[in-house]
C-alpha positions as CSV (number, residue, x, y, z in Angstrom):
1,X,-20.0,-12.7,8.3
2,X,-17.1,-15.0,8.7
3,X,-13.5,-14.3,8.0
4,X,-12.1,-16.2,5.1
5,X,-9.1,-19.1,6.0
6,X,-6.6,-17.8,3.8
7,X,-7.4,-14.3,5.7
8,X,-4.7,-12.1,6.6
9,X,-6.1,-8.6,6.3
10,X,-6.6,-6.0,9.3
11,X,-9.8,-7.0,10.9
12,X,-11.5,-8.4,13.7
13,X,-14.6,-8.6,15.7
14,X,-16.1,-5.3,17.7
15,X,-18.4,-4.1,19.7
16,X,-21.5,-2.0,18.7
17,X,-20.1,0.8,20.3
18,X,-16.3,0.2,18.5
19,X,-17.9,0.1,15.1
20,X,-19.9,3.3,15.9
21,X,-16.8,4.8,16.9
22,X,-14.8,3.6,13.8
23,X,-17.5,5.6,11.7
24,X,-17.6,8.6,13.2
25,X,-13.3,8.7,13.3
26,X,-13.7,7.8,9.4
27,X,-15.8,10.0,8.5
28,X,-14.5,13.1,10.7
29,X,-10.9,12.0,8.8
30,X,-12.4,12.2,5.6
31,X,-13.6,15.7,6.4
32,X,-10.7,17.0,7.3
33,X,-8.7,16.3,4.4
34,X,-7.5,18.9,2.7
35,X,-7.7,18.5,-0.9
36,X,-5.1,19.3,-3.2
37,X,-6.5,17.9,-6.1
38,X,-9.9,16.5,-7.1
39,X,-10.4,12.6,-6.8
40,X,-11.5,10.7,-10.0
41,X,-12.5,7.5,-8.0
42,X,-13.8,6.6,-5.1
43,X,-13.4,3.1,-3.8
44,X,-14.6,1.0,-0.4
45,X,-12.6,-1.9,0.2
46,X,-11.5,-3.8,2.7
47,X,-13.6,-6.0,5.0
48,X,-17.5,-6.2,3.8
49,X,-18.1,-2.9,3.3
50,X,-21.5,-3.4,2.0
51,X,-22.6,-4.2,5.6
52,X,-22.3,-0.8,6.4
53,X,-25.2,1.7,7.7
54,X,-26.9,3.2,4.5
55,X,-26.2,6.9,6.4
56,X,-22.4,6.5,7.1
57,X,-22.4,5.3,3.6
58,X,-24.0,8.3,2.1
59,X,-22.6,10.7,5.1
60,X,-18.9,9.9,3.5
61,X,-20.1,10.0,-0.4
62,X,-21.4,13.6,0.0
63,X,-18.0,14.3,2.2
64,X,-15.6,13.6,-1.1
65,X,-15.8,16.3,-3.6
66,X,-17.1,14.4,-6.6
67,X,-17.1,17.0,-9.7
68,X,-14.5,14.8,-11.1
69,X,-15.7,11.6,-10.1
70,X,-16.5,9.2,-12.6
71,X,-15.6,5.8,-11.0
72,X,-17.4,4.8,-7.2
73,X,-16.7,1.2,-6.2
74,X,-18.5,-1.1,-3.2
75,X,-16.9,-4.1,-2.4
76,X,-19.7,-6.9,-1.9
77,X,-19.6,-10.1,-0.3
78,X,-21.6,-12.2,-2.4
79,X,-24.9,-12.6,0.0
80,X,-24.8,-9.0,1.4
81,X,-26.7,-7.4,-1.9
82,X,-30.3,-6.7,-1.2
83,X,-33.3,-5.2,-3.2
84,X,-33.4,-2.6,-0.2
85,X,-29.7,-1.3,-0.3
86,X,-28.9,-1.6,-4.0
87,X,-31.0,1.2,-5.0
88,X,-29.5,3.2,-2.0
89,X,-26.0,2.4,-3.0
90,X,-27.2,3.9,-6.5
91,X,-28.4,7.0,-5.3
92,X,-25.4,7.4,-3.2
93,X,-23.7,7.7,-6.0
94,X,-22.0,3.9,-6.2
95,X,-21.6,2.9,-9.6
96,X,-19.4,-0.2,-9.9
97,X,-19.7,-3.0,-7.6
98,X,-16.9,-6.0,-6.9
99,X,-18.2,-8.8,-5.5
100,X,-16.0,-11.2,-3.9
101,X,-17.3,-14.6,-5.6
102,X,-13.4,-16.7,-5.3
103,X,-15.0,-19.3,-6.5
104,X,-18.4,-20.8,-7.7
105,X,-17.9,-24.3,-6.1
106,X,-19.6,-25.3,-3.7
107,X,-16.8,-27.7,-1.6
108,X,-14.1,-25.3,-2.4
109,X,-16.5,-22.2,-0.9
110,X,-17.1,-24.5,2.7
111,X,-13.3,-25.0,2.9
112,X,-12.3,-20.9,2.9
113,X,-15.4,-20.3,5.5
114,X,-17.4,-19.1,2.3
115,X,-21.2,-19.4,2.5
116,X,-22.7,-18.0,-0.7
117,X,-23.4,-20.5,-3.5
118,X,-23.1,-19.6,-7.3
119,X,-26.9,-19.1,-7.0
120,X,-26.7,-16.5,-4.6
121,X,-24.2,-14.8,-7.0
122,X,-26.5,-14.9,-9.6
123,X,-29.3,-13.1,-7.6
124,X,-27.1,-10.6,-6.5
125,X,-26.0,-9.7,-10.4
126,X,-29.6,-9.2,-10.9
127,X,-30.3,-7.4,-7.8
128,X,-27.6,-5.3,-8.7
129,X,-28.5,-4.5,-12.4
130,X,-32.6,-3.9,-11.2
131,X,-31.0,-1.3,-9.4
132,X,-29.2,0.2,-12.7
133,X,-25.4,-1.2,-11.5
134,X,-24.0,-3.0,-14.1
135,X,-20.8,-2.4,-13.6
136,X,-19.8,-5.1,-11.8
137,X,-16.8,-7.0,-11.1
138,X,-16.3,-10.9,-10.0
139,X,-13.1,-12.1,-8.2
140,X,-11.9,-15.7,-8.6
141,X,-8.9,-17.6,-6.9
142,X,-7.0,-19.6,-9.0
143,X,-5.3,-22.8,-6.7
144,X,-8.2,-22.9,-3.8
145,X,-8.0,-26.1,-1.2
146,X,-9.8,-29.4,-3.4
147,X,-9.6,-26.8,-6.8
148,X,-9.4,-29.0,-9.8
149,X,-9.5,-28.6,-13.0
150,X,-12.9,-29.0,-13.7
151,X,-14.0,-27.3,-10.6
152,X,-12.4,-24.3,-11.8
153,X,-13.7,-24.4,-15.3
154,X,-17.3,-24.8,-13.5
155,X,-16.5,-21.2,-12.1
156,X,-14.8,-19.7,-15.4
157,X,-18.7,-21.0,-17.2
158,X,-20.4,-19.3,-14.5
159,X,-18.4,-16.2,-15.2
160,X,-19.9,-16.7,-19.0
161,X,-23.4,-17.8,-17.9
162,X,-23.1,-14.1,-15.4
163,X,-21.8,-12.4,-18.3
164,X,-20.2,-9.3,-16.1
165,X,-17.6,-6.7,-18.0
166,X,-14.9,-7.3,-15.6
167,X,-13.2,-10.4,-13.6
168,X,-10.0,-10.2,-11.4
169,X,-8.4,-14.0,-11.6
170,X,-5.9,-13.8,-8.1
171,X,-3.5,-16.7,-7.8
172,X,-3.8,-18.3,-4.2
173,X,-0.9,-17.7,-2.2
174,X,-0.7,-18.6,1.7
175,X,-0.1,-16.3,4.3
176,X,1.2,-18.2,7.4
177,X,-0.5,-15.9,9.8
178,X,-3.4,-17.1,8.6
179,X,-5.7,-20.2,9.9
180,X,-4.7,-21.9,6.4
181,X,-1.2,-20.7,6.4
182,X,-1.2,-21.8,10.0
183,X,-2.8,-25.7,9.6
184,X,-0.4,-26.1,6.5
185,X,2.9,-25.0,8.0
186,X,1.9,-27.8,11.0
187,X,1.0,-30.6,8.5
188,X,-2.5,-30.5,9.4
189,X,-6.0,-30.9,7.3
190,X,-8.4,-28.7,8.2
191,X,-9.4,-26.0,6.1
192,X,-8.2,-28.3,3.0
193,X,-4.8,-28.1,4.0
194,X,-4.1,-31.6,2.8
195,X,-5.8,-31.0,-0.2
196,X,-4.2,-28.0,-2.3
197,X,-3.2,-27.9,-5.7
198,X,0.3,-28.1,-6.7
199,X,1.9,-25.0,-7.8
200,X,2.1,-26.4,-11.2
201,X,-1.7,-27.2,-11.4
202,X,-2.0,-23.6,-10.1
203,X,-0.4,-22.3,-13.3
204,X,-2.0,-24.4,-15.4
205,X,-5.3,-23.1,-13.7
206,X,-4.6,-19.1,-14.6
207,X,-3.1,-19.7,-17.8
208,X,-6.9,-21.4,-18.7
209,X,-8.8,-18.1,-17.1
210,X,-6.2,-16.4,-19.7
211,X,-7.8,-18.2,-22.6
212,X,-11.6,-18.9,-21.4
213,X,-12.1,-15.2,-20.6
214,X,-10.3,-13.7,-23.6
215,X,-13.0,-16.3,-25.5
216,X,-15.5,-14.5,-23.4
217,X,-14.6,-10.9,-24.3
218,X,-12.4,-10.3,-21.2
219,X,-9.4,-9.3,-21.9
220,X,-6.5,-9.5,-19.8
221,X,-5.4,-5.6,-19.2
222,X,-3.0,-6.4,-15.7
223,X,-2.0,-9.4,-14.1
224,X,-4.8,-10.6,-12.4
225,X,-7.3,-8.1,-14.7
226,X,-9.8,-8.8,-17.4
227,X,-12.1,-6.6,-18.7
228,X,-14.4,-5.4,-22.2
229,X,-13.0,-2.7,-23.7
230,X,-14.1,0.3,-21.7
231,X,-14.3,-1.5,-18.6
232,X,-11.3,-1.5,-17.1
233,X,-11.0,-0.8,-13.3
234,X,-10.5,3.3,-13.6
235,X,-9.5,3.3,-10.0
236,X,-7.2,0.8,-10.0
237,X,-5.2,1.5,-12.9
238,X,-4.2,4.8,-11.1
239,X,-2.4,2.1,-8.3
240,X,-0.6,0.9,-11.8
241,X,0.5,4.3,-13.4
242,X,1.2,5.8,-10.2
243,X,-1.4,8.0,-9.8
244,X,-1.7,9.9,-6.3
245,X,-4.4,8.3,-4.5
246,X,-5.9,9.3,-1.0
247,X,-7.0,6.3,1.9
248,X,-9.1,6.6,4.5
249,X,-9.8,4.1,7.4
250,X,-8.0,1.1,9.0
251,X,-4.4,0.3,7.7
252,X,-5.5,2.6,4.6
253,X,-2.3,3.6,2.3
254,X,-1.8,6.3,0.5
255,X,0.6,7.8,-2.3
256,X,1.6,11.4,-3.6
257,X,3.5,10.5,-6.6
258,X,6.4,11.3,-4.1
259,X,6.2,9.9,-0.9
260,X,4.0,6.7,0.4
261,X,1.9,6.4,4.1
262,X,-0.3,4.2,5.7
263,X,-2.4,4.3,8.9
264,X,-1.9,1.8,11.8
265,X,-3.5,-2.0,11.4
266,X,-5.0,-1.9,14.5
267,X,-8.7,0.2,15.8
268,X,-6.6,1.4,18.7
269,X,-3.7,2.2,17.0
270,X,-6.0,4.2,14.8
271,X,-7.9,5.9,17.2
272,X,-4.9,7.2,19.1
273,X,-3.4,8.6,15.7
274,X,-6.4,10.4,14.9
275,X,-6.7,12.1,18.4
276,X,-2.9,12.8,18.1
277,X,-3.0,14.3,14.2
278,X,-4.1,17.7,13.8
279,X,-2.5,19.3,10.5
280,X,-1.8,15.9,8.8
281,X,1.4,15.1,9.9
282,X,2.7,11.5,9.1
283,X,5.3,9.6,8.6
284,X,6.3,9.8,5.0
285,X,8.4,6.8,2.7
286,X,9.8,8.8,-0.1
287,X,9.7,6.2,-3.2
288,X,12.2,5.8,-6.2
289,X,9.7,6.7,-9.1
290,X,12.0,4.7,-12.0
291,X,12.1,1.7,-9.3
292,X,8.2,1.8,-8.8
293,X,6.9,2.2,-12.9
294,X,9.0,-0.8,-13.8
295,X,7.5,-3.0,-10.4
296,X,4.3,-1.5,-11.0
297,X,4.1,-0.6,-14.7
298,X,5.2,-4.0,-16.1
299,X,2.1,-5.5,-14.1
300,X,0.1,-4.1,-17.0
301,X,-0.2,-6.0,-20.5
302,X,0.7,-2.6,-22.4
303,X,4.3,-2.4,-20.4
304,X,5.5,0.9,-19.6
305,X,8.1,2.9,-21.7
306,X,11.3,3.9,-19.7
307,X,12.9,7.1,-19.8
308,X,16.5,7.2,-21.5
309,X,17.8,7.3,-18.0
310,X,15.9,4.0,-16.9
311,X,17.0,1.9,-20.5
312,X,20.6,3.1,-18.7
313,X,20.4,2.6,-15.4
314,X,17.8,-0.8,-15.9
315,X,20.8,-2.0,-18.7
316,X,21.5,-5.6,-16.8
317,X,18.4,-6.5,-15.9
318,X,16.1,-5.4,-19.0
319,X,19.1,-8.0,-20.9
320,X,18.8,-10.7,-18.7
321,X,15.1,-11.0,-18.9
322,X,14.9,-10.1,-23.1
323,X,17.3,-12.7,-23.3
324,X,15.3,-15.1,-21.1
325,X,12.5,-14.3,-23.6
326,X,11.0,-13.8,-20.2
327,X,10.2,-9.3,-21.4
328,X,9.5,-8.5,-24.5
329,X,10.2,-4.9,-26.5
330,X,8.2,-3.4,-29.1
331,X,10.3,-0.2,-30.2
332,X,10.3,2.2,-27.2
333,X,8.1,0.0,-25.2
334,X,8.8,-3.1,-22.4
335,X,6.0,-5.7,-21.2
336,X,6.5,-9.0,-19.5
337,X,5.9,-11.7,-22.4
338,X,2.5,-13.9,-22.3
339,X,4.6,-16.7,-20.4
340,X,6.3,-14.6,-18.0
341,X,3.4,-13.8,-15.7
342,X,3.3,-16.6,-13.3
343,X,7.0,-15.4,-12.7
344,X,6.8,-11.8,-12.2
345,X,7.4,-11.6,-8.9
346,X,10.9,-12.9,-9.8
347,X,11.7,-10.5,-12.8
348,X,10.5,-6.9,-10.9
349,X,11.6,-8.2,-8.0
350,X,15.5,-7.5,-10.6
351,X,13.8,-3.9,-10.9
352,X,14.4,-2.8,-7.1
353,X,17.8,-1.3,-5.7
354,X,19.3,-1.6,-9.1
């Protein structure tokens, strides 16, 4: 496996030994919690966690208390879905899996250190479904290097031709400190530097995923969200209602419906707070509840509906953005307004510190 360009997530390359470590300090982590409430979903992000061992996989299933749980996620790299570990996944009790397509083109794939063609997706899906997981989930990026129009309508008919309940539509955005971010800050070309879409054509991309996938049956529920009814991302939604939510593992977050933590970004880091941690303690963010549901809550297409308190204390900015015809209210009810999504950044951003 290869990390993409546009990369900037906690990771990096280890030894046997390291990665044998990391499992065992996951999984003893995961033991130890102490829940105070039952999880609903389970979900393994980050990385390619389908490469992991089938035993550490199933070892940290059956230490979650699953009574409740309805919703168990694998993220795939498209590529690392076999007719071996599929049915394993299954039986461990994985029920949904996301698969990490970004795009279906095969130029734009080489430039983001891709490998996987839209054929390899395609056997995947059916690898996946033989093995009684139909639950799956396709990411795109909308605004890729060399992306064009047509390119990206390519990958929206492949998403029809795939036919899977859910799709996640992310708009490319570059992180200096990665190798793209990097080669574009210093005028350079590799990695398609020299040849990204304006932020216009960007736009223009999403706001076609908005109407080819609604024609599809995937309607947009979030942002970057699009499901069939019934298909919604269960565990994700919780990040949008704020929901409490447990992680586990490198630079993992997690929320109370009070306070926010996260564990270090680094295996050392990590290691040395495990061996130092022995009831839990952590260093806690408490969180403005009214100033997270409208910067969370407005993300989804149903809006949120603010307390008496919030229409108060939110007065100036809920004006400023009706008025712009950038939020729109039906009776008790806000949500950003078709158009104002690309810009939504810019309007919650109003949200915080008021």
């Amino acid at each position: 496996m290869q990390k993409c360009s546009f990369c900037n997530f906690a990771s990096g390359v280890s030894s046997l030994e390291t990665r044998a470590q990391y499992e065992r300090t996951l999984l003893e982590e995961v033991t130890a919690h102490r829940w105070s409430w039952l999880p609903e979903t389970i979900y393994f992000g980050g990385g390619t966690p389908s490469l992991m061992p089938q035993d550490t996989l199933r070892a940290l299933m059956n230490a979650i208390p699953k009574q409740a749980v309805t919703e168990a996620t694998l993220e795939c790299a498209p590529g690392t879905v076999s007719a071996q570990h599929a049915p394993e996944w299954k039986r461990a009790g994985i029920n949904r899996v996301s698969l990490g397509v970004q795009s279906f083109v095969a130029a734009e794939l080489r430039e983001t250190g891709r490998h996987h063609t839209a054929e390899t997706v395609q056997e995947d899906v059916e690898t996946l479904c033989a093995a009684g997981i139909d639950n799956i989930n396709m990411d795109l990026i909308s605004g890729l290097p060399r992306q064009t129009k047509e390119s990206w309508a390519h990958s929206l008919e492949w998403i029809e031709r795939l036919h899977p309940p859910h799709a996640s539509v992310y708009i490319f955005e570059i992180d200096d400190e990665s190798r793209l971010g990097n080669e574009v800050l210093q005028g350079g070309a590799r990695y398609g530097a020299n040849h990204l879409p304006t932020e216009s054509e960007t736009a223009e991309f999403y706001e076609l995923a908005v109407d080819t996938l609604r024609r599809f049956g995937l309607n947009r529920y979030e942002i970057s969200n699009f499901a069939r009814s019934g298909w919604e991302s269960r565990h994700n939604l919780k990040y949008w209602r704020l929901e409490p939510y447990i992680g586990f593992g490198l630079d993992a977050h997690s929320f109370n419906g009070r306070e926010r933590w996260s564990n270090p970004d680094t295996l050392s880091d990590y290691f040395a707070q495990h061996e130092r941690l022995s009831g839990g303690d952590r260093e806690l963010t408490p969180t403005d509840p009214s100033e997270e549901r409208f910067f969370v809550g407005l993300r989804l297409t149903a809006g949120i509906q603010p307390t008496s308190q919030e229409w108060t204390r939110f007065a100036q900015p809920i004006r400023k953005w009706l008025d712009a015809g950038m939020i729109e209210r039906s009776g008790t009810r806000l949500r950003l307004a078709p158009g104002a999504v690309l810009l939504s950044n810019e309007i919650l951003q109003d949200f915080i510190d008021v």
